[in-house]
C-alpha positions, 0 to 999 in steps of 0.5 A: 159227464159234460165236463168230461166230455169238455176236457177230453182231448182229440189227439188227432188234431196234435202232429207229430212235432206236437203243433196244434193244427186247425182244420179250416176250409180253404175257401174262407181262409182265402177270402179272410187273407184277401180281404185282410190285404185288400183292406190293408192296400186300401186304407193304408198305401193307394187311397188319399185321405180327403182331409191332406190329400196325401196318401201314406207314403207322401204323408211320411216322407213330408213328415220325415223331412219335417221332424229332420228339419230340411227346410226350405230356409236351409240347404238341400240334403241327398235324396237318398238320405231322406229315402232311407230315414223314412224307410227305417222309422215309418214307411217299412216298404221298398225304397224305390216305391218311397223315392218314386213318390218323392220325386212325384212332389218335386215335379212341376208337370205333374203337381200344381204345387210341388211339395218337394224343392228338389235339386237335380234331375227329377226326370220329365213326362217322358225319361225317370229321374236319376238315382237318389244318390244323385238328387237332393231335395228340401221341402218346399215353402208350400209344404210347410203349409201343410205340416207348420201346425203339427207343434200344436195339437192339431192332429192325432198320432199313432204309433210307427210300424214298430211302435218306437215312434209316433207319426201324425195320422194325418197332416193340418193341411192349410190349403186344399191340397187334395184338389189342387195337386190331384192324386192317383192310385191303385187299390184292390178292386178300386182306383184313384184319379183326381185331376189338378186345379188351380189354387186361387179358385178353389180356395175361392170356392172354399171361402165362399162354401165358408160363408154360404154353406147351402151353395150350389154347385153352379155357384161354385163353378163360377170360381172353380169353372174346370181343371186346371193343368200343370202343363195347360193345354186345351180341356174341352167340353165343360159339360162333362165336367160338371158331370164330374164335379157333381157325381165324382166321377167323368171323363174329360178331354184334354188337347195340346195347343199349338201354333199354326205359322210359317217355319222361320228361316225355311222360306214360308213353309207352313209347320204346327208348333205344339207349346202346351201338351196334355197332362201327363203327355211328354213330347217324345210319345208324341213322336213315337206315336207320329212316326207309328203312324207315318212308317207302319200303319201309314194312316198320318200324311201330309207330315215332312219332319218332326223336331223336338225344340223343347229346352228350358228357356222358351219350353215345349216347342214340338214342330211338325212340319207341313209338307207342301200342299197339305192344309194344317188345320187337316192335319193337326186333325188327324193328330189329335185324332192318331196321337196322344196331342188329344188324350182322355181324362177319367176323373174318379174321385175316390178317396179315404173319408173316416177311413172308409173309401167314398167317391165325393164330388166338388162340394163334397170335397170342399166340405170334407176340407173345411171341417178338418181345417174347422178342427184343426183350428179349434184343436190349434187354438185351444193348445195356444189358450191353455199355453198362454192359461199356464203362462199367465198362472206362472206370472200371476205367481210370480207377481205375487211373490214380487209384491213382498219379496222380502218376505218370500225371501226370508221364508225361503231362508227360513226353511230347512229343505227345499220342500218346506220352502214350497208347502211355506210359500203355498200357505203363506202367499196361497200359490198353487204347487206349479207357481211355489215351484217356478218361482223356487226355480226362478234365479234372484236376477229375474226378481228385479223392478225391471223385471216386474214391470215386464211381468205385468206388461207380459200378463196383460198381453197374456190375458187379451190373447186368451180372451181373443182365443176364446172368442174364436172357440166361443163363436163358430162365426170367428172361427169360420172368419179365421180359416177364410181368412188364412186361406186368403192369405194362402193365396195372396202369397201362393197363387199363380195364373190358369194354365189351361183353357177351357172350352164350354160346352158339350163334349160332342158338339165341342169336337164336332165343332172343332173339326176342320173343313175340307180335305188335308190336301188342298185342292190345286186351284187356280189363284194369284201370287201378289207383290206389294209395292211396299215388299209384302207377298200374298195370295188370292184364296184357291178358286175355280174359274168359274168363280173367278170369272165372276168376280173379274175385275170387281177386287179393290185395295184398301192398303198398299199397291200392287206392284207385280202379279203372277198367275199361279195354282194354289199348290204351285210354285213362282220366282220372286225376282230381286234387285240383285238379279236372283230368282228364287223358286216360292212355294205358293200355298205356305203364302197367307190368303188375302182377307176380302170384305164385301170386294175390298182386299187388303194387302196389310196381311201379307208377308214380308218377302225377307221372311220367304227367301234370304236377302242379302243387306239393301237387296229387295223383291222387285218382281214375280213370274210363273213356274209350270204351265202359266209360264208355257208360250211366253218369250221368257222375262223382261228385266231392266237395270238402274244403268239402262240396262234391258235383258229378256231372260229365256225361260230355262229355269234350272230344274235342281236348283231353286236359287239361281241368277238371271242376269249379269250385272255390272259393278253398281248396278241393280235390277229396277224392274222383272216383268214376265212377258206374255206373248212377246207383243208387249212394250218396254218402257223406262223412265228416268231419274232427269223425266225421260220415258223411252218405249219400245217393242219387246220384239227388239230385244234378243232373249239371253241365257241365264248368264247374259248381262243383256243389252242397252236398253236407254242412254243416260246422261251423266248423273242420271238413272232408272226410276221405272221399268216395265213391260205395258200392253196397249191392247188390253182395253179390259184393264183399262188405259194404260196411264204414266205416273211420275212424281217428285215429292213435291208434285204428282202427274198422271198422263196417259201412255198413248200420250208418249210416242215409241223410239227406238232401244238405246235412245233417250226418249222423251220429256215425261215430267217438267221440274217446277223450281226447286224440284231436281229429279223424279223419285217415284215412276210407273206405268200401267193400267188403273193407277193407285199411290201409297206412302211407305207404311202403305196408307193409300194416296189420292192421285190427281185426275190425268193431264194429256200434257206428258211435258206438264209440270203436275199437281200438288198432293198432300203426301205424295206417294212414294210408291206407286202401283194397280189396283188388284187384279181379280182374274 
């Protein structure tokens, strides 16, 4: 009855086509489908195996390239080639998902070390590559570190798609590829997302692992202390690495570098060069991103321009320029805050271990690394042991054979087949059937006594080469030295520098500790534009009166003389006067800060005035005045010339134009001194080439427009000309006497200006220096309170005590200045 009832058949599970139909509930036959996708996603297209580092795509397209022999030691084949023999015999997918994974080994911004040399246009961080019909590719010398052993046993294979060809399950991989050139990929309910290091550490790490198996984790970082990135930048917060390092999972934070300088050729204005950008980071999202928040959420200011100068000579070089008034430090805070120039990093090591996904930190992927390179090399050596095993028992035969020749050769003969041949030399010589067979094979020429002599110099390399493989199969302590030794060798032929710096610490701490102080406009406070004596251009740091007052007077110069100063506010601007009679308007906040130690400033830090405005050949700054409101009450700007010409320029700048002329010159001449006067009640004084000094009120002269070439100011006799010119107060007991400085080269005299009786203009004064013999005219001149010299590099100059004899002849001194100046004025 039950076997009845067993082959009773219900016809209502049969359509009407005949086909069998299953009643199968929905829920499972989704979850069994799904499951069956995920697993298929999972093992064999989004994860990287732990052992190569490569995932399935990238292991067949290496493997292709490597069975068709494109090599970096031959020419360079179309990428669409390659593409397309992948395709057709192992990775049955679309084209564009094998192309798109090639071009990522060919990138250098995206890899450490690219797999891939290709030859085109491989695209960047921001545009695609071009087709695959345009590109071409080999692979790389670092690529065959990775497949050069598969000859030799050293992995398993497995059938193709279609079961017509076999590929390897995975490669030998000499070097740690996984760790080195990191990885990403999407699975099905998980992902990938390993970060890049440098070779030479990690492989550093893995040879320490070799020798020392129970090393910490602290130990290792001590070779590997952070990622590495293919386009530097900054990484900051090594504490939240570690974190990564030991749980295989973390974020961190990466930060572009940049430089912070004056733009060049824009006169001293202030810009923030990016030349290293986070990973996976183009330039262009950095300005897309800038002009967002410039143009529609308007949370960026403080930027005039952005230009992209990347190109591949100097590469990424992205300007943002400062507008005036804005502190860079505040705003490449907001830039790292508003743009991708700060992007996270989420590090999930994820990866294929026995084909089961598993999250490994640092020391769990090394590991994984040294035991498939511990096999690989076992597998390698016991290949090339029963290579040269097989080798050696074929010339032992022949050996044999050759030590009676002549009887093998008359068994040969003898024998009626070839067959009959083999079974007599087997019994006769007691040769194994593989020696009767090679040496039946063997041609008469290879049976010479030459040949004989190379046949045992050949079997003794054989056996020390078996006994060498041996010792490493034998010993796990030689086979431990030959894969340090191998990555070393990897090393010394493949390492580059660190691109990224790294920054310790906490992350939080990191950032807090980075954040610039003080607001993004810099306060307009006042402070004092400086020219130098030796054509140097600075700025006292912005600071309240009160603050001011309080260091009056108390600033003292360590390099250099002081030639002229203009007050000013940190965010406005002056005229630089130059020798050729132009004034250009100056931005004064791009002007660097002078360094102050305990009350001693140093002008060596300031900047040279050719950078800030364009002087022609053989031109010079010689003089500064105030714009805005420092300049309201003042008869306007006192200039004499290098003929005896005196001119007081009036005030009324042009308003559009920030270079203009501000006095006439004649054929030759030249301006030797722009000073700005105050209230008028100043006194002008010249000193001539031939120890003339001439001084006279300021009132005497008539202020000129811009275009004047003003009026007599000295009469020169024939030969001679100005050395000095200045406008002197002699009623300003806070800053000292005024004293005069001349010199020839060879003496210097300091005498006070009272000591000089006032003429009237176009005179020719009176004797301020008597010539010693030898001595022809006066080089250096100048007139004002505290007198300071210096020589031409700026090393400062002790000048000897004031003589009240303004006809003396002066003082030796011991490298004379040839510049003389004040001291600074901190009010």
């Amino acid at each position: 009855m039950a076997r009845r009832k067993e082959n009773k058949v219900d016809l209502s599970s049969f359509d009407q086509a005949g086909a069998r139909v299953f009643d199968n509930p929905l829920v499972t036959e989704v979850s069994d489908s799904y499951l069956e996708y995920a697993f298929s996603v999972i093992h064999s297209r989004a994860l990287p195996d732990a052992r190569d580092g490569l995932k399935p795509v990238h292991r067949r397209i290496l493997w292709s390239m490597y069975e068709q022999g494109y090599r970096p030691d031959r020419g360079h084949v179309k990428s669409a080639r390659i593409v397309g023999d992948t395709m057709g015999k192992y990775h049955p997918h679309g084209d564009t998902a094998i192309y798109d994974a090639m071009v990522r080994l060919a990138q250098d911004f995206s890899l450490n070390v690219p797999l891939i040399d290709g030859h085109g246009n491989f695209g960047s961080p921001d545009d695609g590559p071009a087709a695959s019909r345009y590109t071409e590719a080999r692979m790389s010398r670092e690529a065959m570190l990775l497949v050069g052993e598969l000859g030799e046993d050293t992995v398993d294979v497995e059938p193709n798609y279609d079961g017509s060809l076999t590929q390897p399950t995975v490669l030998p991989a000499a070097f740690p590829n996984l760790l080195v050139n990191g990885a990403s990929g999407i699975a099905v309910g998980m992902a990938t997302n390993m970060i890049p290091h440098n070779l030479a550490e990690v492989v550093s790490a893995a040879r320490w692992l070799i020798n020392h198996p129970d090393a910490t984790l602290d130990k290792l970082m001590e070779f590997v202390p952070g990622p590495d990135l293919p386009t530097g930048g900054v990484l900051l917060g090594l504490d939240e690495v570690r974190r990564a390092y030991e749980t295989g999972r973390g974020v961190v934070r990466m930060r572009g570098k940049v430089e912070i300088g004056p733009i060049e050729g824009s006169r001293g204005r202030q810009a923030i060069t990016v030349v290293e950008l986070p990973y996976g980071v183009g330039a262009e999202k950095v300005i897309a991103a800038i002009t967002n928040e410039v143009t529609k959420t308007k949370r960026l200011t403080g930027i005039a321009d952005v230009k992209d100068l990347t190109d591949r000579e100097s590469g990424t070089r992205l300007v943002v320029e400062c507008k005036v008034g804005v502190n860079p430090q505040a705003l490449l805070a907001d830039l790292y805050r508003l743009t991708p120039l700060e992007q996270s990093f989420g590090v999930n090591n994820l990866v294929l271990v026995d084909g089961q996904p598993r999250t490994l930190g640092l020391k769990a992927l090394l590991e994984v690394f040294l035991a498939h390179r511990y096999e690989v090399v076992t597998r390698r050596t016991s290949y090339r042991r029963r290579k040269r095993q097989e080798r050696l028992h074929l010339v032992d035969g022949l050996l044999i054979a050759l030590l009676d020749i002549d009887e093998v050769v008359r068994l040969i003969r003898g024998s009626d087949d070839a067959q009959a041949a083999k079974d007599g030399l087997m019994s006769r010589f007691g040769l194994s059937d593989i020696q009767a067979t090679y040496i039946l094979d063997t041609p008469l020429r290879r049976l010479t006594k030459f040949d004989r002599i190379e046949l045992e110099a050949e079997q003794e390399r054989l056996r020390t080469e078996i006994a060498e493989l041996s010792k490493i199969l034998d010993d796990e302590r030689v086979l431990r030295k030959v894969v340090s030794d191998e990555l070393a060798a990897v090393v010394k032929q493949f390492s580059t520098e660190r691109r990224t710096t790294l920054v310790d610490g906490d992350l939080k701490e990191v950032l807090a500790a980075s954040a610039p102080a003080g607001p993004l406009e810099v306060a307009d406070d006042p402070c004092q534009v400086i020219l130098s004596a030796t054509g140097l251009v600075a700025r006292t740091a912005a600071e309240s009166e009160e603050s001011s007052e309080g260091r009056r007077r108390n600033g003292r110069v360590k390099h250099d003389t002081v030639r002229a100063i203009a007050h000013s506010t940190a965010r406005g601007r002056v005229l630089l006067l130059t020798s050729a009679g132009r004034a250009f308007k100056v931005d004064v906040l791009p002007l660097p800060v002078l360094p102050e130690q305990a009350g001693t400033v140093s002008l060596r830090g300031g900047m040279s005035a050719a950078e800030l405005v364009p002087l022609a050949a053989g031109e010079t700054v010689v003089g500064l005045a105030p714009l805005g409101g420092q300049a309201e009450g003042s008869p306007g700007l006192a200039l004499g010339t290098r003929q005896g010409a005196v001119k007081i320029c009036s005030p009324e700048w042009p308003v559009r134009s920030d270079e203009f002329e501000v006095i006439g010159l004649r054929d030759g001449d030249e301006v030797v001194g722009a000073t700005w006067l105050t209230d008028g009640t100043e006194t002008l004084t010249f000193v001539t080439s031939e120890a003339s000094l001439l001084r006279f009120p300021a009132g005497l002269v008539r202020p000129q427009g811009l275009k004047g070439g003003g009026m007599a100011g000295i009469s020169l006799p024939a030969g001679a000309r100005v050395a000095f010119f200045g406008a002197v107060r002699t009623d300003d007991p806070g800053h000292g006497e005024p004293m005069v400085v001349t010199s020839t080269g060879a003496t210097v005299k300091v005498t006070p200006f009272k000591s000089y009786p006032a003429k009237g203009r176009a005179t020719g004064g009176v004797r301020a220096h008597r010539f010693l013999k030898g001595e022809t005219d006066v080089a250096v001149a100048w007139v004002g309170p505290r007198p300071v010299g210096a020589t031409a590099t700026g090393d400062p100059v002790e000048l000897p005590a004031a003589d009240p004899r303004r006809d003396g002849s002066g003082f030796a001194v011991m490298l004379g200045p040839t510049v003389v100046g004040h001291l600074i004025e901190r009010d």
